[in-house]
Structure formats: structure tokens, C-alpha cells
C-alpha positions in Angstrom: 0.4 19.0 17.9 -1.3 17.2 20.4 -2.6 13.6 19.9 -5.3 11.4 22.1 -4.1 7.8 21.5 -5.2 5.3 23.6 -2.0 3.2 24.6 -0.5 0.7 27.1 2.7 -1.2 27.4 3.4 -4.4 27.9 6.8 -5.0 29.8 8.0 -8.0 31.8 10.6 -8.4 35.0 13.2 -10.6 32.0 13.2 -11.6 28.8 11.7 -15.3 28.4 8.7 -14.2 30.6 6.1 -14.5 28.0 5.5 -10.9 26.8 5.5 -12.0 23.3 2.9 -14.4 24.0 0.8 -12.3 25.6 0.8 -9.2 23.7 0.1 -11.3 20.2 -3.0 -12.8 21.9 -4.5 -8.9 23.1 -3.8 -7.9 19.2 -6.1 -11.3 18.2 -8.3 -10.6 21.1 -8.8 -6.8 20.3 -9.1 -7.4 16.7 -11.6 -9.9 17.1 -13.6 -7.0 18.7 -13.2 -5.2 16.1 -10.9 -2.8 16.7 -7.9 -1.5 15.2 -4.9 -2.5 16.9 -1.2 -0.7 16.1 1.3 -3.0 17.9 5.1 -1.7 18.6 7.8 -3.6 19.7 10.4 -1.8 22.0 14.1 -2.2 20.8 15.7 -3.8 17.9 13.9 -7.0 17.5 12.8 -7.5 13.9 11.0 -11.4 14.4 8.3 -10.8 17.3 6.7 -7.6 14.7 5.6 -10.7 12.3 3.7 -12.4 15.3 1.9 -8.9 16.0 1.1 -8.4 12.3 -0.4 -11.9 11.9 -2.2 -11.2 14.9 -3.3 -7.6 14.4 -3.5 -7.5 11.0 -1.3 -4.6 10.4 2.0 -3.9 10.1 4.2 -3.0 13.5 6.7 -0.7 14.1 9.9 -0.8 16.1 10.6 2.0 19.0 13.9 2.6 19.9 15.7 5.9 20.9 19.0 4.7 20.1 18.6 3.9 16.4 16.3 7.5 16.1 16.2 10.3 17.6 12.7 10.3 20.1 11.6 13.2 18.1 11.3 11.7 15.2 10.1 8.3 17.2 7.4 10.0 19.0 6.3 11.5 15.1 6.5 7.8 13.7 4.6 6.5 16.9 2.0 9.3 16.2 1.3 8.7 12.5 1.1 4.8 12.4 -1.6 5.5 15.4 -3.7 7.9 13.3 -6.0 5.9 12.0 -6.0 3.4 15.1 -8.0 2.8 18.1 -5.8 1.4 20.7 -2.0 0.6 20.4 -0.3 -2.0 22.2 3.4 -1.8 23.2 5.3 -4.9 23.7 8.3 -4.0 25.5 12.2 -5.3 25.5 13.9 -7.8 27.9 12.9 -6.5 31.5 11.5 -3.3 32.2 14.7 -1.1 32.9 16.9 -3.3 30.6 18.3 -1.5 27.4 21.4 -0.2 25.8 24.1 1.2 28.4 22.9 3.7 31.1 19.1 2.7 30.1 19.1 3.4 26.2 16.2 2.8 24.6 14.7 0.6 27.8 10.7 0.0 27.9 10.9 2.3 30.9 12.2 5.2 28.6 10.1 4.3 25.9 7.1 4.4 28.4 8.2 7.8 29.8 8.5 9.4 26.5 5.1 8.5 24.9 3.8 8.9 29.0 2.4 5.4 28.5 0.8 3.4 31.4 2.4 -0.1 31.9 1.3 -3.6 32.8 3.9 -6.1 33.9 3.9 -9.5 32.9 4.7 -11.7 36.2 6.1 -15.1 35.1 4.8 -16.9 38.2 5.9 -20.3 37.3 7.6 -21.6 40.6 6.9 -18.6 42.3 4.2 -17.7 44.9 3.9 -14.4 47.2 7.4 -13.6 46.3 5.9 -12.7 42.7 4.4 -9.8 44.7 7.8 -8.0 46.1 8.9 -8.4 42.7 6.4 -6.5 41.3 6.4 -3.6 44.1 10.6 -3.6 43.4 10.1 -2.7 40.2 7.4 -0.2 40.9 8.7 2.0 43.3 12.6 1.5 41.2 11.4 4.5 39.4 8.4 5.8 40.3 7.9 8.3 37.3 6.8 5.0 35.3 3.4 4.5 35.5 3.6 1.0 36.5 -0.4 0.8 36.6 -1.3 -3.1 37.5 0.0 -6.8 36.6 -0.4 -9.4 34.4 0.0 -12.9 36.0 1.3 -16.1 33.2 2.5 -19.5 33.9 0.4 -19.8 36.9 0.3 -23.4 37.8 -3.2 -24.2 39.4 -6.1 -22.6 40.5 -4.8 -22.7 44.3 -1.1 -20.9 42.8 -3.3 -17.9 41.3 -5.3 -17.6 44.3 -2.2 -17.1 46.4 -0.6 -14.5 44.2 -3.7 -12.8 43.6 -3.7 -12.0 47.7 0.0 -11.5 48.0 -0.8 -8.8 45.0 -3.7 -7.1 47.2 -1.3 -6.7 50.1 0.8 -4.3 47.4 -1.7 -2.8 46.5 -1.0 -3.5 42.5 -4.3 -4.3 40.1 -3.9 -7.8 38.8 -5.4 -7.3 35.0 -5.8 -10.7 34.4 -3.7 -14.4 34.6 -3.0 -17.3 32.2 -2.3 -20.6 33.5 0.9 -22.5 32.4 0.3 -24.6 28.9 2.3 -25.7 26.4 -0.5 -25.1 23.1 0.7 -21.6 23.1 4.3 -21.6 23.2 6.0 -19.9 20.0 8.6 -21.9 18.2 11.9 -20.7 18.8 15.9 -21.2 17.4 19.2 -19.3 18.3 18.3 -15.8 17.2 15.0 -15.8 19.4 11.6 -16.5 18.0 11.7 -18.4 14.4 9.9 -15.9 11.9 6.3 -16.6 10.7 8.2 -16.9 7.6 8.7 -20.3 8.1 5.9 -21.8 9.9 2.0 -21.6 10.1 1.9 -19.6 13.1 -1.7 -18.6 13.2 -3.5 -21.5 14.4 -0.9 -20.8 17.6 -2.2 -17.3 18.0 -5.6 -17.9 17.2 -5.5 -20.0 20.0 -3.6 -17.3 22.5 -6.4 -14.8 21.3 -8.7 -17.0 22.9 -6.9 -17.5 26.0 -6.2 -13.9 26.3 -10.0 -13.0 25.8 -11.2 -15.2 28.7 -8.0 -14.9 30.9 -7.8 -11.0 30.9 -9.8 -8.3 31.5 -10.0 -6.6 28.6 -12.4 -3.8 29.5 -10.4 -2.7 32.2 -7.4 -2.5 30.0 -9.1 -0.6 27.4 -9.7 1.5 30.3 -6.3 2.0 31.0 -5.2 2.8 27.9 -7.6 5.2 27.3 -6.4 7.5 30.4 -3.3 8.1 28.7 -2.8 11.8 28.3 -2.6 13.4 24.9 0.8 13.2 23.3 2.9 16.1 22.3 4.2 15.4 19.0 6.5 17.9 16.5 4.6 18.3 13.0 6.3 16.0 10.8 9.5 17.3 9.1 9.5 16.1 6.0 6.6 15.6 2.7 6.6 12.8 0.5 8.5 12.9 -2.5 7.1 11.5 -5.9 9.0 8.3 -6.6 12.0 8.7 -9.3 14.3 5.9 -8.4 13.8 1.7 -8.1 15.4 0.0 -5.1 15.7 -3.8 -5.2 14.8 -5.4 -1.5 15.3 -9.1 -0.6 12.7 -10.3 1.3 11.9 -14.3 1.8 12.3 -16.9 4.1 16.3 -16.0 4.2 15.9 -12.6 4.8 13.1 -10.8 6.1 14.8 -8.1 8.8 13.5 -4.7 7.7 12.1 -1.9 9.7 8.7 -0.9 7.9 9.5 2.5 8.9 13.2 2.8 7.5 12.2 1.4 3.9 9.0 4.3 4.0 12.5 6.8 4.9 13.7 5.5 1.5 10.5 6.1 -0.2 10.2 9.6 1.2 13.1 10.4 -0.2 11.9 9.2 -3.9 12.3 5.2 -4.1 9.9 3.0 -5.1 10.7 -0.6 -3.5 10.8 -3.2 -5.5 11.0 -6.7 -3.2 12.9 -9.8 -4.8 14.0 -13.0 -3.6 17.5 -14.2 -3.4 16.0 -18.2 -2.8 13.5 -18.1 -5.4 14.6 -15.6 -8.1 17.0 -15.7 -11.3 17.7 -12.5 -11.7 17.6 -9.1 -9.7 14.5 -7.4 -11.1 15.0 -3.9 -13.3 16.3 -1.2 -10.0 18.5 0.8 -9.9 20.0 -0.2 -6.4 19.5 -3.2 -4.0 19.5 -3.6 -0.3 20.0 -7.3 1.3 19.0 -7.4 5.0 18.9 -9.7 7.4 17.5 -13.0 8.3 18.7 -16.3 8.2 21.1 -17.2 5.2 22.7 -20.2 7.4 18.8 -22.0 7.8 18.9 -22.1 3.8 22.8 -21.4 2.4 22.2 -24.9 0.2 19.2 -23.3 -1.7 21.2 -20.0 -2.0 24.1 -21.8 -3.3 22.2 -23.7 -5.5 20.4 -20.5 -6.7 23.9 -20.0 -9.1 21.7 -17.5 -11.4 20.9 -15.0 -8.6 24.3 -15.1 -7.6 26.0 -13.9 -10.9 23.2 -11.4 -11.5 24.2 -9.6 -8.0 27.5 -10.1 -9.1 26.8 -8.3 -12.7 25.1 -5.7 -10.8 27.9 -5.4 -8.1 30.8 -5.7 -11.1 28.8 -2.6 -13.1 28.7 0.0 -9.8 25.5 -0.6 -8.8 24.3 1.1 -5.6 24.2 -2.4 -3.0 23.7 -2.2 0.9 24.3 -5.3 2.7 23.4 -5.9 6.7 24.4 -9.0 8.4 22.4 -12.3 7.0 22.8 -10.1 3.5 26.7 -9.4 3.9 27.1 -12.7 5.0 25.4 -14.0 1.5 27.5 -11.4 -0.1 30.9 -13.4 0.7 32.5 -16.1 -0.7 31.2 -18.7 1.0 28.9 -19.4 4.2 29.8 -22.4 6.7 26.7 -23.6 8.3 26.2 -25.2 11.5 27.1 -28.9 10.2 30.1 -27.2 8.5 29.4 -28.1 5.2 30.9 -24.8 3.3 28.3 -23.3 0.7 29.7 -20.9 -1.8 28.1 -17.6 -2.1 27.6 -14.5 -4.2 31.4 -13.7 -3.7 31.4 -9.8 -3.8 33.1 -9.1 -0.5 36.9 -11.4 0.3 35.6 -13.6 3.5 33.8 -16.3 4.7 30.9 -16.6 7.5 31.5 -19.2 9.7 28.5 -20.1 12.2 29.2 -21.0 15.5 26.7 -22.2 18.6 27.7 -19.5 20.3 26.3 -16.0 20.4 29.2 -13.7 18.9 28.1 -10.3 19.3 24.2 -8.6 20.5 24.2 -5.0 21.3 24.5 -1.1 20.0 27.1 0.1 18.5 28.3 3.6 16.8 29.5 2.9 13.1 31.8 5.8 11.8 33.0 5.5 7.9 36.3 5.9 7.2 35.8 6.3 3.6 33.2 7.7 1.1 30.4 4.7 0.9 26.9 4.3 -0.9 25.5 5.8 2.4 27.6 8.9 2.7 30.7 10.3 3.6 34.3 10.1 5.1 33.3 10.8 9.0 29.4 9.7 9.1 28.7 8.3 12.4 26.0 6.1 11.7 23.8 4.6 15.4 22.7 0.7 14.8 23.0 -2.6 16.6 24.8 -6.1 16.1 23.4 -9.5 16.7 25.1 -12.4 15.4 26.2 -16.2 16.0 28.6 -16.3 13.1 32.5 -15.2 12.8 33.7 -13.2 9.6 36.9 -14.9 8.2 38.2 -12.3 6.1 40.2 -13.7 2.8 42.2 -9.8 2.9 43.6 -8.5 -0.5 45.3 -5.8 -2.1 41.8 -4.1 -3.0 40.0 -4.9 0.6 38.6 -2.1 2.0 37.1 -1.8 5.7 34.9 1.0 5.7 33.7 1.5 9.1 35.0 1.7 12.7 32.8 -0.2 15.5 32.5 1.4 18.8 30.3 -1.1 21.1 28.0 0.8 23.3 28.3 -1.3 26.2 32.4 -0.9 26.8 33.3 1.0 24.7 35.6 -1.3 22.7 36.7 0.2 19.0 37.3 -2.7 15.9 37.3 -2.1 12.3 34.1 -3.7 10.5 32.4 -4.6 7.1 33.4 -4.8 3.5 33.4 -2.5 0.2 33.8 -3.2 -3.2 32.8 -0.1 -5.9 29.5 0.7 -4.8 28.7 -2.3 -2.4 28.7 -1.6 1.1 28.0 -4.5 3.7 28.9 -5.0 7.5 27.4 -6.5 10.7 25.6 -3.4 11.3 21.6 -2.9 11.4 21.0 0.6 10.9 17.0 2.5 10.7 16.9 4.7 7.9 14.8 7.2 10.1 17.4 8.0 12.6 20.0 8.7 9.8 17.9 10.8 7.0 21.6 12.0 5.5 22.3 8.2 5.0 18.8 7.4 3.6 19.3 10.8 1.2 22.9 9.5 0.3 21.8 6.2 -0.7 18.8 6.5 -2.8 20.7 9.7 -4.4 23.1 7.2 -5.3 21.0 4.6 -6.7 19.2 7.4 -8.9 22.8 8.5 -10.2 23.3 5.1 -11.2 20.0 4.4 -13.2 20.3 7.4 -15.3 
């Protein structure tokens, strides 16, 4: 099937440059011309997708070849485009920056839905050399089409003028520039970005959409993305099924970390979702399974502890076999207890035998291969499962006689093997972030499970 979607990326020389900043203010500034705008976020990242929905006004998706297959992320891309004029690709860290060997980098991304690209220069501190950055990275791999330049963080009118002419001598199309200023910085805390969740972000990017609309060219980008080349993409494999089965998903200001994509795998395969909220809740709504993902459990363990009635009803649930999948900030409120960054200890749902601890220092970020070494809610003995880690807190495992650690870590990066996660009965939790889309026997296992149980 071939598809005509106007597209452009959005990719920086590092992460930090502004990319984030810039692509939520084209999503307002496009909107507010009265388009419709799909944004996509390269990579893991689960927090900058709430800035683009705010902005764009509907839901983004994630692409990243290393948690699905690029078949099925070039059929994803595709669909969520259907209906849209224009889609907007924010890129991950810098341009050729991914998993090991280039996994899942913008470039590869860009190359596989044969994107053009527009590089955001952070020229703070930076004059003509801004320009031999820019050529580096284009001729580094000249099958990316590395079509112009977007100038941020320029300091004065004099500063813009001089990398505007060390540009020309490139030869690379400046697209527009933003001048340094501190009304449209995002709020940030150790994980990145702080989720919209928590703040009234969109006064912020009301105010970046106006930037963007006088400081870009917007016409010349809509150009750009409209010379994209159709897009070969397979017919979808798979039909919707009619829903059968009720799966419990806590979403709220502790947890929020869900791929919009992996929870429609789940209700391809027959589940209805049903969202609930560990913080605000007293009991687990009438499901027939649950999944807790991540978030930030640390920001509000007091009000999680102090939520005692949620807590036993998990633990009811867990106690009676219930179907439960559990990924970081969730398997961290599925232990005994949580220490937060004061360390005050909080006490927690108390399914799995450990304790978080957080610590100011990043523990683990990257992809890793998960392989079960026993029979689990999402499938067999010997399932290799592809996901990623990101964590500033330590597991301090309380081991017993009945602890069971179902899966076997190998990090991308080196390589390094480590045993990983919890399960009790039918509870399954780890560090791991997995997309339901690049694993359909996993998403097939698990809501096959859950519609054992309700019967």
C-alpha cells in the first residue's frame, strides 16, 4: 500500500538542545492554522508525548525499531496519519544517537519512513562554528535527507545574523531561528521533562506556538514536508477483535507511562481498558486483570501509602490469581516499601519481597533483551521479550523461600546478563518497559490470561 503523508523530522546535534521546545510550539502553531497535526516522538520517551498532545490536540505515538519490529512501526506510523494533514517527528538525543550500532536513532527512523529532517542548532555560545556542525552531521551520512536548519538560543540580533551567513557559506537552508528566553523553558526533574500531569503546562506552550509562528517559516516547512515520497507500508496484519475481557490500567499523577499504541495491541486482541487510580481510588474497579506502569511513585509514595484501601484491594486481587503486570514506577509500588529521596521509608502494596530505594543518581537507561525463565502472565519458559530500563532507584530484594526471578536482563549496550524482576501467582513485575506491538505473543498471552481468570 502506498501512502502520501506529508512529514518532517525534527532532530538535534544532543539532547538538551531544545527539540522538545520547538516541535510542541509547530504542533500549537500548525493547529492554530487549522490543521491536523500527528506528532511522534523517536525512542522510548513516554513524558515529551503529553507536551505534543496538549499542543496538537491528539494523542502521539512513540517510534522505535527496537521495541517493534519497523514493519509493524511503519503500519502504526501509517494509520495514526490517516486521517492527518501533516505529521511532525520529534527526534531522540542527537541525530545518530540510539541503542548500540545505531538502534532505533532519528537517523534510522528518518530513513525508514524516507522523512526529510530539520536540525535544531542550539547556537547559545556558538557563532560560525554552528555552521561546520551542521555540514558534519550532513555529509556523516548522506542517505539522510538532512534538508535545512533550525537556529534556537540565538543571543542577539547581531549572533543570528552571523550564523545565518556562516550557514549560506554551507549551503544549508536556515528554516527559521528563536532567540534565547527563559518564558518558554519546560519544567524539568531527574527523569527528564516533569509530565503535564502535574503542572498547567499550556499557557507555556501557548506561548512557544506563538514564538514558533513568527520565528519560523512555516510555509516553507509545510513545503518540505509535503515532498516526502509516498510511503510503502504492509496492509495491516491483524482486525479488531470485539471486546470480551476488562483490563484495569493505573493512570494518574504517579503513573502515566503507557504507549497509546501498546494498550490499542491489548484491545485488538479483545480487552476493553478500564483506567483507575492507585492515588485517588479505594478499590480496583470490576476487571479481570490490571497493569501498573510507570511514572513517578517516589514524587507521591506518602499519598500511596496513605491510600491503605487501594493497597489491600491489589493485594486481594494479587492473593486470588489475578492476572497483574507491573513495569518500573508500578513494580516499585508493588513492593514492600519505597524509600524516597529524603529517606523517609513508605510502605507499599507488599506483593513482591523488596524495597525501592531512590538514589540521586541515574541507576540504569538503556535497551535491554528480557528472556523468561519461567511460565509468566505474558507467556512462556524461553520468551525473549525487547524493552528498555530507566531508573534512579535500587531494588533491595527481601529473598524468600517462595521468590521467584523470572527474567534474565541482557543490556544492549555491553552485553552484561543479570537476573531481574519479581513473581508471585499471577503477578509479574520488573524494571522492564516493554510495547505490546513489538511482542503480539505477549499481548495475546496476557489478555488470554486475564479472560481465563474472569470466567
Amino acid at each position: 500500500m502506498q501512502w502520501n503523508i506529508p512529514r518532517i523530522v525534527i532532530a538535534a546535534t544532543q539532547s538538551g538542545g531544545g527539540k522538545t521546545t520547538l516541535v510542541t510550539g509547530l504542533l500549537s502553531a500548525l493547529r492554530a492554522r487549522g490543521l491536523r497535526v500527528q506528532s511522534f516522538k523517536v525512542g522510548p520517551d513516554y513524558i515529551d508525548l503529553g507536551y505534543h498532545q496538549l499542543a496538537s490536540g491528539r494523542t502521539g505515538h512513540n517510534l522505535d525499531t527496537w521495541l517493534v519490529p519497523e514493519e509493524r512501526l511503519t503500519e502504526i506510523f501509517a494509520r495514526e496519519c490517516a486521517d492527518a494533514d501533516i505529521a511532525v517527528i520529534e527526534g531522540v538525543m542527537g541525530l545518530y544517537d540510539g541503542g548500540r550500532r545505531g538502534v532505533s536513532s532519528t537517523a534510522a527512523i528518518a530513513k525508514a519512513l524516507d522523512a526529510p529532517v530539520l536540525l535544531v542548532i542550539d547556537a547559545k555560545s556558538v557563532g560560525a562554528s554552528a555552521a561546520a556542525t551542521a555540514l558534519g552531521f550532513r555529509v556523516y551520512d548522506t542517505a539522510v535527507n538532512l534538508a535545512g536548519v533550525l537556529l534556537n538560543r540565538l543571543g542577539s540580533e547581531t549572533h543570528e545574523e552571523m550564523v545565518r551567513t556562516a550557514m549560506e557559506g554551507v549551503e544549508l537552508r536556515v528554516y527559521g531561528a528563536l532567540r534565547r528566553d527563559a518564558a518558554l523553558a519546560l519544567p524539568e526533574r531527574h527523569l527528564g521533562l516533569t509530565p503535564v500531569e502535574e503542572h498547567a503546562a499550556a499557557a507555556t506552550i501557548a506561548t512557544v506556538g506563538q514564538r514558533v509562528e513568527t520565528g519560523l517559516y512555516l510555509d516553507a516547512i509545510l513545503e518540505l514536508a509535503r515532498s516526502a515520497s509516498s510511503l510503502s507500508v504492509a496492509p495491516p496484519v491483524r482486525t479488531d477483535a470485539v471486546s470480551s475481557v476488562r483490563i484495569g490500567v493505573a493512570r494518574d499523577e504517579a503513573f502515566s507511562f503507557y504507549y497509546a499504541a501498546s494498550l490499542a495491541e491489548l484491545e485488538a486482541h479483545g480487552a476493553e481498558i478500564v483506567t483507575f487510580s492507585p492515588l485517588h481510588d479505594e478499590a480496583l474497579p470490576d476487571v479481570d486483570g490490571i497493569i501498573i506502569g510507570g511514572g513517578f511513585p517516589e514524587m507521591f509514595a506518602r499519598q500511596l501509602a496513605e491510600n491503605t484501601a487501594m493497597c489491600a484491594s491489589i493485594r486481594r486481587a494479587a492473593e486470588a490469581g489475578m492476572p497483574i503486570y507491573a513495569e518500573c514506577g508500578g513494580y516499585m509500588y508493588l513492593m514492600n516499601s519505597l524509600i524516597d529521596f529524603d529517606g523517609a521509608e513508605h510502605e507499599m502494596v507488599g506483593i513482591f519481597p523488596a524495597r525501592a530505594r531512590m538514589t540521586e543518581k541515574l541507576q540504569m537507561v538503556g535497551y535491554v533483551e528480557a528472556e523468561q525463565t519461567v511460565d509468566t502472565v505474558l507467556g512462556a519458559a524461553g520468551l525473549v521479550l525487547h524493552g528498555h530500563e530507566f531508573h534512579f532507584s535500587v531494588e533491595e530484594a527481601e529473598e524468600t523461600s517462595e521468590s521467584v526471578r523470572p527474567l534474565r536482563f541482557t543490556k544492549l549496550r555491553n552485553n552484561a546478563q543479570y537476573s531481574a524482576g519479581h513473581a508471585y501467582k499471577n503477578a509479574l513485575g520488573s524494571y522492564l518497559h516493554l510495547h505490546f506491538a513489538g511482542c503480539t505473543e505477549a499481548s495475546e498471552h496476557f489478555t488470554e490470561a486475564c479472560r481465563r481468570w474472569g470466567r
